[in-house]
N, C-alpha and C positions, 0 to 999 in steps of 0.2 A: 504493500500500500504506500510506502513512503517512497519508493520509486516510481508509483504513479504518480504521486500528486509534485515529484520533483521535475517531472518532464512537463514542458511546454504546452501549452492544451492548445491541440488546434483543432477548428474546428470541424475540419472533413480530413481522418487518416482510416476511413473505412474500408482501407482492406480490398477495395473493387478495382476495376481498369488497369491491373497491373501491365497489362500488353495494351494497344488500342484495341478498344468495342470495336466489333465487326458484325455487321446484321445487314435491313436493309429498312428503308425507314418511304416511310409513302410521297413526301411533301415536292419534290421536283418532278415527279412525272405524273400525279396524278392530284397535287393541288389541293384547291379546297372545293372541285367538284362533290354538290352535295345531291344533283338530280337525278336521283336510282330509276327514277318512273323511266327517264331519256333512254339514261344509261348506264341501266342497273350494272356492267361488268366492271365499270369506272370510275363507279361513286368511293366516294368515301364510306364503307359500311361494314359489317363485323362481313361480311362474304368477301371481300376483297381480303383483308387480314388472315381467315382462313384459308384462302387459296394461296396465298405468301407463305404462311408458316408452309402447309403439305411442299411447295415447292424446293420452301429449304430443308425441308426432311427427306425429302422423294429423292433430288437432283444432284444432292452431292457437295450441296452447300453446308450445310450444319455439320460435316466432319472435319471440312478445310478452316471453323471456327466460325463461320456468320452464322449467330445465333440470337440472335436482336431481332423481334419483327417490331419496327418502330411506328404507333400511329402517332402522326402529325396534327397539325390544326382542324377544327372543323369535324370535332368527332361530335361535339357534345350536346346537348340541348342549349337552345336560347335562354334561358333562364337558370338559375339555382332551384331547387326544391323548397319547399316550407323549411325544412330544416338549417337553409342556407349550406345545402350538401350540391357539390357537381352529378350532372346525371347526365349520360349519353342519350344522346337520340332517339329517342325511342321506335321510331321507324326502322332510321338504318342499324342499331346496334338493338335490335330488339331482344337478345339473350342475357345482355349486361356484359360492361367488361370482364368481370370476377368469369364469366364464362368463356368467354374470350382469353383471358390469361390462364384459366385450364386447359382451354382447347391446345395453345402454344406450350403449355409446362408437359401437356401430354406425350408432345414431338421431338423431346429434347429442347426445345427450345425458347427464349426467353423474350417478353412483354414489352417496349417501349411505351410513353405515353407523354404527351406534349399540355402543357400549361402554359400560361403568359402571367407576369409580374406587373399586373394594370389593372387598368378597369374594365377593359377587352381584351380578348386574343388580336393578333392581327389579321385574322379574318373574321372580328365581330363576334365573338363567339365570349361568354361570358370568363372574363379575367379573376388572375388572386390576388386583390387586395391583399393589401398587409395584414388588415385585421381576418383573412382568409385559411393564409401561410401554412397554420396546423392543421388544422382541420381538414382539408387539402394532402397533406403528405399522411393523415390517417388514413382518409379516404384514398387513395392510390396504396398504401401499403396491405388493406383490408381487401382490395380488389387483386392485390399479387401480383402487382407492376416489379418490375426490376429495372426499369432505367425511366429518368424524368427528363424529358428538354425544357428546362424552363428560358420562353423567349420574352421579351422586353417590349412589347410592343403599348403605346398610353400609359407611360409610368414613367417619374419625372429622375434626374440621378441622385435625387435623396432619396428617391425611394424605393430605389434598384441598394445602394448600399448600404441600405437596412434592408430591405428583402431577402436579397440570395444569398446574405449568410444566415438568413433567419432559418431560410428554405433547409440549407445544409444541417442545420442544429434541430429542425424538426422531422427531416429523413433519417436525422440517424438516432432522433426520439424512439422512434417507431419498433424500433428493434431488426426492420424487416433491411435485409441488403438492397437499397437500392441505386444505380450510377445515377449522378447528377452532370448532368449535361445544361451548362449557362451559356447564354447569349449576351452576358453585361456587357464583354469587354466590345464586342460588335456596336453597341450603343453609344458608347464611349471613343469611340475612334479608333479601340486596337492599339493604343501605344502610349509609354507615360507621358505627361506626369496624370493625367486622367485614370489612366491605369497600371495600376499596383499588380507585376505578375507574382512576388511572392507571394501577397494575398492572393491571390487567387486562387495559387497553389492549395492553398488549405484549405480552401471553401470549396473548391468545384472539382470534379473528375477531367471534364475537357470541357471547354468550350468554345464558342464562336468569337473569331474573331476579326471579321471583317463580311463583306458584302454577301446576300445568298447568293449561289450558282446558276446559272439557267444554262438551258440546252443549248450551249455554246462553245465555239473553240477560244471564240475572243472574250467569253464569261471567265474561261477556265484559265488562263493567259494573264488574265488581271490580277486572279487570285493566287498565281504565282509568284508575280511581278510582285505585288503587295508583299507576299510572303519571305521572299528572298532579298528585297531590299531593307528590308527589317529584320532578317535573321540576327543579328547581334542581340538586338532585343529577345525575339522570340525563342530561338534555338534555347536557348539556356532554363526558358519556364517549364520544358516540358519535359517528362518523365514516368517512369510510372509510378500510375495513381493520377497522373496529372496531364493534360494533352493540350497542345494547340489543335484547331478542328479547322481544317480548310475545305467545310461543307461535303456533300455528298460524290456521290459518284456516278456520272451520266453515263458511264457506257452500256451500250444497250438502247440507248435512247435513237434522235434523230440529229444530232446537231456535231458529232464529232465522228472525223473519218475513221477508216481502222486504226491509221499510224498515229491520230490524235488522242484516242484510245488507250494504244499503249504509253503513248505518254503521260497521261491523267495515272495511269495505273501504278507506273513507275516514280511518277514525281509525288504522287500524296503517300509512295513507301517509303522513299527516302525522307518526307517531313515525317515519319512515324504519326503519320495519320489514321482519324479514326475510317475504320473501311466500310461506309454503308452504304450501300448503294440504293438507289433511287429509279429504276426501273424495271419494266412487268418482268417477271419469269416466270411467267406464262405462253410470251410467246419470243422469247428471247434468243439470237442468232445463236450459232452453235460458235461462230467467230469472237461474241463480246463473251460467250460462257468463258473461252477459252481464256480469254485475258483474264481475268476476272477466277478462274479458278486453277492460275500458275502456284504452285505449291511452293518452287522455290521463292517467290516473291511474297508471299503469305511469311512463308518462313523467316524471310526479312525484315518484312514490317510489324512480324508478331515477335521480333530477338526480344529476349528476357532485360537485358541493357538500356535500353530502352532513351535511347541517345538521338536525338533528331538531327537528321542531315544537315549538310550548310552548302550552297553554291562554293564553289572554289576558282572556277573559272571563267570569264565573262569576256571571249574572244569578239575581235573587231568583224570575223566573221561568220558572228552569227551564233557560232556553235557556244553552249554552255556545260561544266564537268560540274556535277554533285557527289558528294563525296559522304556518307551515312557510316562510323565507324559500328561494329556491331562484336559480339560476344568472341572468345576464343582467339583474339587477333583477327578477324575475320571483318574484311569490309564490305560496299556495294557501291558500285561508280556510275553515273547514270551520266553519259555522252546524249546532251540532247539539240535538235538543231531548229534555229528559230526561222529557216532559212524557206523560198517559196519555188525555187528555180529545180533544181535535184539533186539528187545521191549527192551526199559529199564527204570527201575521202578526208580524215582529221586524223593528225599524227603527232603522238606525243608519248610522254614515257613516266612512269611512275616514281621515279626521279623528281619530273617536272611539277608531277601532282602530289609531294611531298611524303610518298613512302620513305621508311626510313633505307638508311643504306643497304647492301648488301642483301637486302632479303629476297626469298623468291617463294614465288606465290602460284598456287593451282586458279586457274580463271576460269569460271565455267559462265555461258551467255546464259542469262534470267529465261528470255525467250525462247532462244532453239537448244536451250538445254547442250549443245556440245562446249566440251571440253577443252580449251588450251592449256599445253602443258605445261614448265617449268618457265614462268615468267620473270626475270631478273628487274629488280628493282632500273637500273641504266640500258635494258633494250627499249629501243625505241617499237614502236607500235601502229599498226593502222585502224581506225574501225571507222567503216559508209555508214553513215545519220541518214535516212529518210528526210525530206521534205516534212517541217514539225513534228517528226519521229525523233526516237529515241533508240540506242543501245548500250544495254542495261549488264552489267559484271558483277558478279560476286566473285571476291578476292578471296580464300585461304592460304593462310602461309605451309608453306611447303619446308622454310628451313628462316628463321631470324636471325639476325645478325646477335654477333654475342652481345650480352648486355655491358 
């Protein structure tokens, strides 16, 4: 006991999100369509959730770790109950969540659920006040939620930093594990002095930090740019327990080519980003399954280390090197090219991209899985970048230099 109460109290070290959450979460592809009568397949309603969970149990997703069916905005009924209790829809969710989080706890797989710290959701949908806050994290922990996205939408900054540490200190009231997913720092511009990443660290699992994504290449391109010119800042808050979140993941969708694809895929494993994807798998190509369920790249953005990438190189053409150090001496190099003309042949040596001396290293490609042999720290090197493609390396050492 006296070693408890000697330690720091903070007030989210609950033990969740030691790797980044991986699942898939509704809000970029399917919004806050709420008109079942239209278009019952598309609506927001406990039938879309059921057919998401069966998919990631059916398909081969729930063993590669996407275990998160996340609902989004636009679940719940217009109003609170008498009780001043949240109550879903009674049309589209006519079983109740608490049924809905059984149906998913049945499949192996785990519940999301979306709140706002307002007086509305950002699709109008009734928000948690502060004087809310507990009752709210009862109420989802009694229904068998395991992750909350609390978003910011009609809630002023006084009363986002009394809310979402209130939020954290009433989820982890509850007894029940659930991941806290915050959108403050997104509200706040993403960067100090407005925002505090130590704080944040103890209060939130991951959160948002900058603009939603949309079905884009130039959406996804922003949120890099953002990302990588602020790495100084960001790189250092995240860890596990603790995530920067550069929103969902389109692929699958309509808006990004294949080789746009693999770049989305590769560049949010090198931010050791959270992995959820945001499109049907239901009727999903066999081409986006495949990015999207590369094992060795799962394996990278799920390392136990849990060290987020940094840019390292930012050539005059075009091409950019990401560099993600990861467990065992073992890295991830992500050669990606911002380039619109073609193929382009980039030559350089791990020397240049500051491995240490002397080492040599097994290189196998993320993507086509072959093998390069005994790479010396001082051979130089070729690899062809796609047109806003990427190719992606995992590094292990083969032999270091003495210490």
């Amino acid at each position: 006991l006296a070693l408890a109460l000697a330690l720091p109290s903070v007030a989210l070290e609950n033990g969740l999100a030691r790797t980044p959450p991986m699942g898939w979460m509704s809000w970029e592809r399917f919004r806050c369509n709420v008109d079942c009568q239209a278009d019952p397949r598309n609506c927001i309603s406990e039938q879309l959730f059921f057919e998401m969970a069966d998919r990631l149990a059916e398909d081969g997703w729930r063993e590669l770790g996407y275990e998160y069916v996340n609902i989004d905005d636009c679940w719940s009924a217009k109003q609170r109950d008498a009780a001043g209790q949240l109550v879903p829809d009674p049309k589209r969710f006519p079983s109740g969540i608490k049924a809905l989080a059984d149906y998913v706890h049945a499949r192996g797989l785990k519940l999301g659920i979306y709140g706002d710290l307002g007086i509305f959701t950002c699709g109008g949908y009734p928000g948690t006040m502060l004087e809310h806050v507990k009752q709210d994290a009862q109420t989802f922990a009694a229904w068998g939620v395991d992750m909350l996205k609390l978003d910011g939408c009609y809630s002023s900054a006084e009363e986002q930093a009394k809310g979402y540490p209130e939020m954290a200190r009433a989820l982890n009231a509850t007894g029940r594990p659930i991941v806290y997913s915050c959108s403050w720092p997104a509200y706040q511009g993403g960067l100090p002095p407005k925002v505090n990443y130590t704080l944040l660290a103890e209060i939130c699992n991951l959160w948002r930090n900058y603009d939603d994504i949309q079905d884009s290449w130039d959406s996804v391109l922003s949120i890099v740019d953002w990302f990588f010119t602020n790495q100084d800042v960001l790189q250092p808050a995240a860890g596990p327990g603790h995530w920067n979140d550069p929103d969902m993941l389109i692929i699958g969708n309509f808006g990004l080519s294949y080789e746009q694809s693999r770049s989305q895929m590769a560049l949010w494993t090198v931010m050791a980003a959270p992995l959820l994807m945001s499109t049907d798998l239901r009727t999903i190509s066999p081409s986006a399954k495949e990015i999207l369920q590369n094992r060795l790249m799962i394996q990278i953005n799920q390392d136990p280390l849990g060290i987020q990438g940094r840019r390292i190189v930012k050539e005059k053409s075009h091409i950019e090197v990401f560099l993600r150090p990861l467990s065992r001496a073992a890295s991830a190099l992500v050669f990606f090219s911002r380039r619109t003309d073609m193929p382009f042949r980039y030559t350089t040596s791990l020397a240049k991209l500051h491995f240490p001396e002397d080492a040599v290293y097994e290189v196998q490609d993320v993507f086509v899985g072959k093998i390069i042999g005994a790479l010396k720290t001082a051979d130089n090197f070729s690899v062809v970048i796609n047109p806003s493609g990427v190719v992606m390396w995992y590094l292990r050492p083969m032999a270091l230099p003495a210490q």
